[in-house]
C-alpha positions as CSV (number, residue, x, y, z in Angstrom):
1,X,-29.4,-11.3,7.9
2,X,-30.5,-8.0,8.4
3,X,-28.4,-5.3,9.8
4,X,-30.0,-3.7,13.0
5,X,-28.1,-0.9,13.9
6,X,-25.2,1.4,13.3
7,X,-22.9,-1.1,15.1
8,X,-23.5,-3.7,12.3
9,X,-23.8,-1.4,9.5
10,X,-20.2,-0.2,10.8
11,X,-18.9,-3.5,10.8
12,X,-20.4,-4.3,7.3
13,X,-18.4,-0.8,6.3
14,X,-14.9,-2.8,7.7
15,X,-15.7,-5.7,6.1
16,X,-16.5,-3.9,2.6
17,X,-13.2,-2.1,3.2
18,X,-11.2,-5.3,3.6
19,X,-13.0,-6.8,0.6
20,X,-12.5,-4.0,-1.5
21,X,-8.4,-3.7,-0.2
22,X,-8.5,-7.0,-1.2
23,X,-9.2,-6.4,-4.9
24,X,-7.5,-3.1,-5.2
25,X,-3.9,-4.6,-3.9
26,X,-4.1,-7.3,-6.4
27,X,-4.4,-5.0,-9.5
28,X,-2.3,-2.5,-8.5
29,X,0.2,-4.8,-8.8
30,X,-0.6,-5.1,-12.4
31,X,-1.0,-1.5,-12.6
32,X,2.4,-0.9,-11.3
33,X,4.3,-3.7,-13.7
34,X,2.5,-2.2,-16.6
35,X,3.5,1.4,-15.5
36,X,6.3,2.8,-18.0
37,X,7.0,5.7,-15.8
38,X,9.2,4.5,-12.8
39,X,8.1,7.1,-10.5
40,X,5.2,6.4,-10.9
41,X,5.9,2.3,-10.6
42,X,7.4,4.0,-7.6
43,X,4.2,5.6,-6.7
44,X,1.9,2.8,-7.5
45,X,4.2,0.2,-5.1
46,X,3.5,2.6,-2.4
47,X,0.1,2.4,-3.0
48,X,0.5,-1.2,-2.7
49,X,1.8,-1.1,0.6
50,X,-0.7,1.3,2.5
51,X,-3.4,-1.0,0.7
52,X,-1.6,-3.6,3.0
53,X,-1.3,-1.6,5.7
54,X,-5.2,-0.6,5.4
55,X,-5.5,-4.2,5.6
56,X,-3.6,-5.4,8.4
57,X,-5.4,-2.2,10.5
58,X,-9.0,-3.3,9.4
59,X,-8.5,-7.1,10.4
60,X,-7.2,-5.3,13.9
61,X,-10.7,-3.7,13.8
62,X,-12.6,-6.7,13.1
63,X,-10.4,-8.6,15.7
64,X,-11.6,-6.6,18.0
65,X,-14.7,-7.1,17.8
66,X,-14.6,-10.7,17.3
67,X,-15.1,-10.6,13.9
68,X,-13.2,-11.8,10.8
69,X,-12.4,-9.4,8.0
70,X,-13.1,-12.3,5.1
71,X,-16.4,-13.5,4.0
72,X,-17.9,-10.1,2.1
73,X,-17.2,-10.0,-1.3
74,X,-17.2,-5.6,-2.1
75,X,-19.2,-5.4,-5.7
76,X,-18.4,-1.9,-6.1
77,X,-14.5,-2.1,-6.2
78,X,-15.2,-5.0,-8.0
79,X,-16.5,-2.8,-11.1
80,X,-14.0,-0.3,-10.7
81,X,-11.2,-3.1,-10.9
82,X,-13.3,-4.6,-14.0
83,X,-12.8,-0.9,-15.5
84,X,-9.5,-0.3,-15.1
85,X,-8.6,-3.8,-16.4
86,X,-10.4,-2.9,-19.6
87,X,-9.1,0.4,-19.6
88,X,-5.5,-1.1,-19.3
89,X,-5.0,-4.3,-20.2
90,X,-8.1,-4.4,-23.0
91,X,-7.0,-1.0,-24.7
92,X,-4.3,-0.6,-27.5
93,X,-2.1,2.6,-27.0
94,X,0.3,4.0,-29.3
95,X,2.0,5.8,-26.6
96,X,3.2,4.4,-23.4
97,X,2.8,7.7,-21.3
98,X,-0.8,7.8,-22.5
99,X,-1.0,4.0,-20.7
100,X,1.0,5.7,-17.8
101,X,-1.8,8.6,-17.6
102,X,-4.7,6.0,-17.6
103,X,-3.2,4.2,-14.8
104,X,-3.2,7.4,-12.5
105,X,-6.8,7.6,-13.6
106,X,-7.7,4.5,-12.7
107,X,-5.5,4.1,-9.5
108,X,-7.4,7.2,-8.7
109,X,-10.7,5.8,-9.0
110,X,-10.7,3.2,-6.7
111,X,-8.3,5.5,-4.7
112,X,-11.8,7.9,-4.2
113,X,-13.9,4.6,-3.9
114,X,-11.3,4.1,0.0
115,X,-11.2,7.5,0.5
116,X,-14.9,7.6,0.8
117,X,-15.2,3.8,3.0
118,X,-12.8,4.9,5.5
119,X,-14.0,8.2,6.1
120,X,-17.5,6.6,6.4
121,X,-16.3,4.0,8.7
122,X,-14.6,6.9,11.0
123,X,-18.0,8.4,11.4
124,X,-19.4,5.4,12.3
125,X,-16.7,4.8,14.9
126,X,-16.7,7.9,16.1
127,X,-20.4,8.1,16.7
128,X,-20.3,4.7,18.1
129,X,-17.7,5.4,20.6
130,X,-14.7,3.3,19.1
131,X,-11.6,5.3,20.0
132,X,-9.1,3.3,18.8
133,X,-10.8,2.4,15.9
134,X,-11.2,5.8,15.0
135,X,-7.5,6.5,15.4
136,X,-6.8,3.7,12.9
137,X,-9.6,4.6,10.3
138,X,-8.4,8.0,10.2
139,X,-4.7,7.1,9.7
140,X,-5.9,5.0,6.9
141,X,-7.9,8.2,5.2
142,X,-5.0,9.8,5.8
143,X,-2.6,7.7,4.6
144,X,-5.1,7.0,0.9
145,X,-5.7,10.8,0.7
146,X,-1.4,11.5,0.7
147,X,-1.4,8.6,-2.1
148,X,-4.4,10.8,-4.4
149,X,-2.4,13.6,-4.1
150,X,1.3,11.6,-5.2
151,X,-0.8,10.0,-8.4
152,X,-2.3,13.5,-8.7
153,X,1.1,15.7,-8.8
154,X,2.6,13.2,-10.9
155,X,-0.2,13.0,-13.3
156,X,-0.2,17.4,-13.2
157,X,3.8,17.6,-13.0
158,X,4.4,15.6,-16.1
159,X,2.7,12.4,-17.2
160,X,-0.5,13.9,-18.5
161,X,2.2,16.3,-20.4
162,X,3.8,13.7,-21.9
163,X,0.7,12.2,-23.0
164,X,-0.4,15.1,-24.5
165,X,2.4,14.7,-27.6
């Protein structure tokens, strides 16, 4: 079906989002079991839980609309999951804060890959009108920008430094 107008491309942006949520909740909680470094299990657990909060606010959006979040499958978080899964669970390391580092890198990576959907999806709102939806996006931007900046003190403050050795 093809999309007509900024409405529908916007809604194809939610659903993406949810999609891509979706698959980046469900290895972060790999990521965070495999972390060595509880701060940063710490860290990666909170990840998990604005992923689920991103969630529950973008099947408020589609709601809204009278739309359901499910049914789009996000091919582009889906490679940057394959990644880190080779990256993490494929690759042999002699040091478990060198692990540690990679998963900052790669819960960074799909981190950016949100960062850009919801600030997209804001626009979109915002040019469309959708107040409330705005409001929500932007709280979700927020919310994935403070995580990028947690992975990326603790990668800067330590973990890379241990990794160094």
């Amino acid at each position: 079906m093809p999309v007509q107008d900024l409405n529908a491309l916007y809604i194809n942006e939610i659903k993406d989002l949810y999609s891509a949520d979706k698959q980046a909740k469900t290895l972060h909680k790999r990521l965070q079991r495999s972390a060595k470094d509880q701060v940063l299990k710490d860290a990666i657990g909170a990840c998990v839980d604005g992923i689920d909060d991103g969630m529950t606010l973008l099947k408020e959006i589609c709601e809204r609309h009278g739309k359901k979040a499910t049914g789009k499958h996000c091919k582009g978080m889906s490679g940057l999951v394959e990644e880190a899964k080779n990256h993490i669970f494929k690759t042999e390391y002699s040091e478990r804060s060198v692990k540690d580092a990679a998963i900052i890198a790669q819960s960074q990576r799909m981190t950016h890959y949100a960062i850009s959907g919801y600030g997209t999806a804001a626009a979109y709102a915002t040019r469309l009108g959708f107040k409330s939806d705005v409001k929500k996006l932007r709280k979700c931007l927020d919310n994935t920008y403070e995580g990028d900046r947690r992975l990326s003190h603790l990668a800067e403050s330590g973990i890379n430094e241990q990794a160094k050795s």
